[in-house]
TORNUVO-521396 format. One record per residue: residue in three letters; x, y, z of N, C-alpha, C, O in turn. Coordinates in steps of 0.02 Angstrom, whole numbers, plus 50000, padded with zeros to 5 digits. Layout:
residues N
ALAXYZXYZXYZXYZ;...
END
This chain:
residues 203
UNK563604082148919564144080148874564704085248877564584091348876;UNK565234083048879565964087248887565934088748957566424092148970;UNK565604087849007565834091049081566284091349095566564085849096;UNK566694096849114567274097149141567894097349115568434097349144;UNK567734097549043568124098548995568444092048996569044091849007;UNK567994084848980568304078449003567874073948956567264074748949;UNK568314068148919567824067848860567774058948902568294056248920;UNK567234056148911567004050348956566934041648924567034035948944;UNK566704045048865566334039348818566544039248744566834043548711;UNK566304032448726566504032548652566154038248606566404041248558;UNK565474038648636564984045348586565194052248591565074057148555;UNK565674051248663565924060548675566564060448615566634064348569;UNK566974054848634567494054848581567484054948509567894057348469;UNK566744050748496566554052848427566334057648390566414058848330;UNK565994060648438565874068748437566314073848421566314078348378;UNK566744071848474567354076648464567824076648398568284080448382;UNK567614072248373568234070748327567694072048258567904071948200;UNK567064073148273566544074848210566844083548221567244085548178;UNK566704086748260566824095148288567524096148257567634101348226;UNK568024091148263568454094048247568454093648171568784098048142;UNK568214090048140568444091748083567634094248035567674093147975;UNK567004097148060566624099248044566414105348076565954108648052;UNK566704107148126566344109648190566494117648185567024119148157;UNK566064123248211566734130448217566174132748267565564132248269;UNK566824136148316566764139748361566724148748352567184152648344;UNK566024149948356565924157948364565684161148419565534158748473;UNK565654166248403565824173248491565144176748471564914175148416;UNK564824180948507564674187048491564814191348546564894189148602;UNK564844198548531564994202148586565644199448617565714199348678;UNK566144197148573566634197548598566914189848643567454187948665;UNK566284187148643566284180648698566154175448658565784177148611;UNK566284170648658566304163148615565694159748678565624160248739;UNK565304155948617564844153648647564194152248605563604152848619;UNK564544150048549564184146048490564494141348460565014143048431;UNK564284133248458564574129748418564094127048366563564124248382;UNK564364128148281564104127248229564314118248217564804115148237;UNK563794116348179563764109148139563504111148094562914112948094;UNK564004111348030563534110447973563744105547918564334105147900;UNK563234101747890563314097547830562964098447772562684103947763;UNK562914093147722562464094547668561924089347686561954083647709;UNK561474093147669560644090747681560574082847676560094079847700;UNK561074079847645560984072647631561034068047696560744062747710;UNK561654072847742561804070047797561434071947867561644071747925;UNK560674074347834560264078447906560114070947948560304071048007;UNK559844065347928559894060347988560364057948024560254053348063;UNK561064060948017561644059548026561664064148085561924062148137;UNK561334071848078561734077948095561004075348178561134073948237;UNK560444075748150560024075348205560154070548259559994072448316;UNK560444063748250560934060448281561414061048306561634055448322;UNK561674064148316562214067448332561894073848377562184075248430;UNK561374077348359560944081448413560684078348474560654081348528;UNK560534073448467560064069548511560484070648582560234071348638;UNK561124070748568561734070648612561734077848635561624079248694;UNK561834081948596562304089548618561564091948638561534093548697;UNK560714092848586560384095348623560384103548610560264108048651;UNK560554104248543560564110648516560094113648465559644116148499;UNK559994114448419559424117648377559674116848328560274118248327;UNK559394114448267559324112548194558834116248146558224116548139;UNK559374118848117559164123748071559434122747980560004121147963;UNK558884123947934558934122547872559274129547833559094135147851;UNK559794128547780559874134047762560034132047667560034126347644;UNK560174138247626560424137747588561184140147575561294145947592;UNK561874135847541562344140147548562694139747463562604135147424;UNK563044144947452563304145947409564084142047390564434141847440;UNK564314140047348564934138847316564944138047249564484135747216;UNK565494140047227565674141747159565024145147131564794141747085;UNK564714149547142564154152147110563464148147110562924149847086;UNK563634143047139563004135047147562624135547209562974134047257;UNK562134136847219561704135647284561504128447283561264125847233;UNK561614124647346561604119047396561304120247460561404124947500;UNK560784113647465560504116947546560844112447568561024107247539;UNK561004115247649561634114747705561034109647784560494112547791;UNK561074106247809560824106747872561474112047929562064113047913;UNK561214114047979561574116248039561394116748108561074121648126;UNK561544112248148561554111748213561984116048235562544116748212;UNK561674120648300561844126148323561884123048414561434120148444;UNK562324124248432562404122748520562444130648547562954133748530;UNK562094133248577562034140048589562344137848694561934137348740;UNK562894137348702563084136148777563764140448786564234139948747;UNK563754145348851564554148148828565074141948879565684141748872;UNK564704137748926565014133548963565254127248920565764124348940;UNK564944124848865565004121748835565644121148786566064116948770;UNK565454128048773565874130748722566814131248750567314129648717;UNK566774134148820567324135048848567654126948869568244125148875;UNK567144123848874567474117248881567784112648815568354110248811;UNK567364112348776567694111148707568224115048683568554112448638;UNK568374120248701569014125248698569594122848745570164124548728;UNK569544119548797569944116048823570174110848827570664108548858;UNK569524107448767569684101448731570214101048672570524096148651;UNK570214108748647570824108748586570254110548514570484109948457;UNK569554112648525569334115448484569384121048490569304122448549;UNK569474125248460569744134848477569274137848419568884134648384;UNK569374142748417569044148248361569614147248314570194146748334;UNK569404146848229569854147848200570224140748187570714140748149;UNK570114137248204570324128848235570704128348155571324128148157;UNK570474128148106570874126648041571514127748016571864124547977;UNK571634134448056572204135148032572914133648092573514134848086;UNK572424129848161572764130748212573354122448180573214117448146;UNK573934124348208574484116848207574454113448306574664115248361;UNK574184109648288574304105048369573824100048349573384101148308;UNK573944093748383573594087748404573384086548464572964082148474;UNK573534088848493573114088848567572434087348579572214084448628;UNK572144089348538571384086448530571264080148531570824077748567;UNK571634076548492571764069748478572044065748542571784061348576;UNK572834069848544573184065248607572914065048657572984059348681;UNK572654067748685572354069848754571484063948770571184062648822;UNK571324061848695570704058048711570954048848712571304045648673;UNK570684047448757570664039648745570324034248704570554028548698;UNK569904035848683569394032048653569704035548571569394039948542;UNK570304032748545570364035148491570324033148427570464036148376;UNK570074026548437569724023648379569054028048365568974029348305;UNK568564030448408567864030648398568194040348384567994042648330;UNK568634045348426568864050448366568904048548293568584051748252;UNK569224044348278569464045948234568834044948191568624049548156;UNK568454037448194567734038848135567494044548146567184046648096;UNK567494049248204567184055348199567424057048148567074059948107;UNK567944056148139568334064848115568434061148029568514065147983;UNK568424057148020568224051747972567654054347919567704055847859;UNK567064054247968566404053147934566424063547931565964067047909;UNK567094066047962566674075447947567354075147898567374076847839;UNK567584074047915568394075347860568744071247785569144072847741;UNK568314065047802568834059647765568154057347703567554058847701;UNK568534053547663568134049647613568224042547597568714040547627;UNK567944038047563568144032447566567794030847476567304034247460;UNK567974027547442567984025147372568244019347357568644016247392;UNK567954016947285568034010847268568534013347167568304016947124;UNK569094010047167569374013247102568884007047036568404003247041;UNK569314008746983568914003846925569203997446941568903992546920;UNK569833996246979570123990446978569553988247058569773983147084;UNK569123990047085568653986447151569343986947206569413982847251;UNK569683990847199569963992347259569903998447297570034003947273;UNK569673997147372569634004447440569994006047444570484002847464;UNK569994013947422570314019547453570244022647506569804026947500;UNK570494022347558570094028047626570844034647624571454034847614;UNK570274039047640570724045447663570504051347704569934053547701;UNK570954053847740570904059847783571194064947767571774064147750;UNK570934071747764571204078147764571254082747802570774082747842;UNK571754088647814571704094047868572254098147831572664096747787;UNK572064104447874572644110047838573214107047903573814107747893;UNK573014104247960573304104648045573914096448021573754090548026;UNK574634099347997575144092247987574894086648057574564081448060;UNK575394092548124575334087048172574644083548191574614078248222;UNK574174086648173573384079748182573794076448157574204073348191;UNK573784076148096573814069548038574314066748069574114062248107;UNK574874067348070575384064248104575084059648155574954053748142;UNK574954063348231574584060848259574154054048246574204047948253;UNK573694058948223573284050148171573654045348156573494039648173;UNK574204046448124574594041648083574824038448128574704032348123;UNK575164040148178575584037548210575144032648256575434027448271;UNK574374033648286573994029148299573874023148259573944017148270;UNK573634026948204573374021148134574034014648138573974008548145;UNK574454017848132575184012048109575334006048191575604000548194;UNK575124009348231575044002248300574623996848291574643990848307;UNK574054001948247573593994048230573443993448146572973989848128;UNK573753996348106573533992048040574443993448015574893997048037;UNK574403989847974575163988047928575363993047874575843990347846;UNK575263997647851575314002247806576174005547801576624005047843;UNK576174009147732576504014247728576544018847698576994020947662;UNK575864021647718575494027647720575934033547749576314032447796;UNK575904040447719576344043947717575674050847726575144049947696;UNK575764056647763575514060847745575854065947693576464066747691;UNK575394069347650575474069547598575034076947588574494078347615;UNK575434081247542575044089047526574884088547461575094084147423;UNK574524092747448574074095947364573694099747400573414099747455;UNK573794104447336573214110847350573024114547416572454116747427;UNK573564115047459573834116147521573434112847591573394115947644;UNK573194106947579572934101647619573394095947614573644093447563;UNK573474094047686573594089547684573044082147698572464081547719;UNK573584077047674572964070047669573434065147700574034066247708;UNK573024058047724573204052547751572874048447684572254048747683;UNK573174044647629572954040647585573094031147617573624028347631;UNK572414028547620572644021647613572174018247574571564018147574;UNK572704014747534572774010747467572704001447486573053997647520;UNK571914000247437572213994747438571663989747488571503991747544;UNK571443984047465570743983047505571213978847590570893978447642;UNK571643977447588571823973647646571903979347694571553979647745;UNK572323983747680572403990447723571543993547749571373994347807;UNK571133994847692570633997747690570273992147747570263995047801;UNK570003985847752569963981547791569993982947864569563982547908;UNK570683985047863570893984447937570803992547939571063994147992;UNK570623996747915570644002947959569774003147946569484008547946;UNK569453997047936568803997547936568603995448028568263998148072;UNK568943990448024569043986148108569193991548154568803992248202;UNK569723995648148569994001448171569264004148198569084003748257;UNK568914006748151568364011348149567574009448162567174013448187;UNK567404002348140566784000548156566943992748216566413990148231;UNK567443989948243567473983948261567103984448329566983979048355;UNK566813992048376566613990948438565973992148439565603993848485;UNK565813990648355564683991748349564733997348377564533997248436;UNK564884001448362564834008848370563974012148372563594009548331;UNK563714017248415563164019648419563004025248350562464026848324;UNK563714027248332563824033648302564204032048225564814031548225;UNK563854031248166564464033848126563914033248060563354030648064;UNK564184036048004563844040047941563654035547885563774038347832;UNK563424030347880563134026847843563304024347789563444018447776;UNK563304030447743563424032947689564144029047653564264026447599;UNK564554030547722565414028747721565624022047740566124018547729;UNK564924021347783565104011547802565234009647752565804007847736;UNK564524009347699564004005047661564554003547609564523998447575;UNK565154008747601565534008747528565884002947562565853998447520;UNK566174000847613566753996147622566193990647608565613991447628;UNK566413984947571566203978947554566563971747570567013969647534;UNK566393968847615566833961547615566193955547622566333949547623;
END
């Protein structure tokens, strides 16, 4: 998977687009050549699925926020060839605070990115009025842009990216919109995507 720094398939593309917005690249000794997956424990049949592919090691942990311990799953890819290739994919060390889309532009299969990056980045909800909300976040404008500017060839919106709390978001409002960026995301029976996030869209 990733040979050649060349993404082939819908599962590499979905991958990639899970890494990018879950994923981090670490060194030791100076050399990069660890890639981290981590989620919350809820999503370990999600995360081992997603192993089956890369073929890395799964490990249980506990982690801290706001003073609250939560156990974490983490898939570990211990490859420095791997690693250098996904770096040429537009995952880098530090990737959060990096500005570029290239990660994005550069893949074809960009429907099956984007549920990646969907099911590591985004959320989806139902308000009191039974209307879907879907949304995406990143500190990175041009992704979102990017995204957007895909999203709007195939669904009707006018969806705006949008900051708070120094993130930015892609908000779409509204079950017809929500609909079609469901088609967007599940219409090719996908091998790969998070359950959890289907199950909320309802028609």
């Amino acid at each position: 998977m990733f040979e050649n720094s060349k993404v082939t398939s819908e599962v590499e593309a979905y991958i990639l687009g899970f890494i990018c917005a879950d994923g981090t690249i670490v060194g030791h000794n100076g050399i990069l050549d660890t890639l981290n997956i981590t989620a919350s424990i809820k999503d370990k049949e999600h995360i081992q699925s997603i192993n089956k592919f890369l073929n890395g090691k799964i490990g249980f942990y506990n982690s801290v926020l706001n003073g609250k311990e939560f156990p974490i799953i983490r898939l570990s890819l211990y490859s420095r060839k791997k690693v250098k290739n996904l770096n040429n994919l537009g995952i880098i060390q530090n990737k959060t605070y990096y500005s570029g889309s290239e990660v994005f532009d550069n893949v074809k299969y960009k429907s099956d990115f984007l549920r990646g990056y969907f099911d590591g980045n985004g959320c989806v909800s139902i308000n009191k009025k039974g209307q879907i909300n879907v949304e995406m976040c990143s500190r990175n404008i041009p992704l979102l842009n990017s995204f957007l500017d895909f999203i709007k060839k195939n669904v009707k919106t006018k969806a705006n990216v949008t900051i708070g709390d120094g993130v930015y978001r892609i908000r779409f409002g509204g079950n017809k919109s929500s609909k079609k960026i469901y088609e967007l995301f599940y219409s090719n029976n996908p091998i790969l995507y998070l359950n959890r996030k289907r199950s909320i869209f309802k028609w």
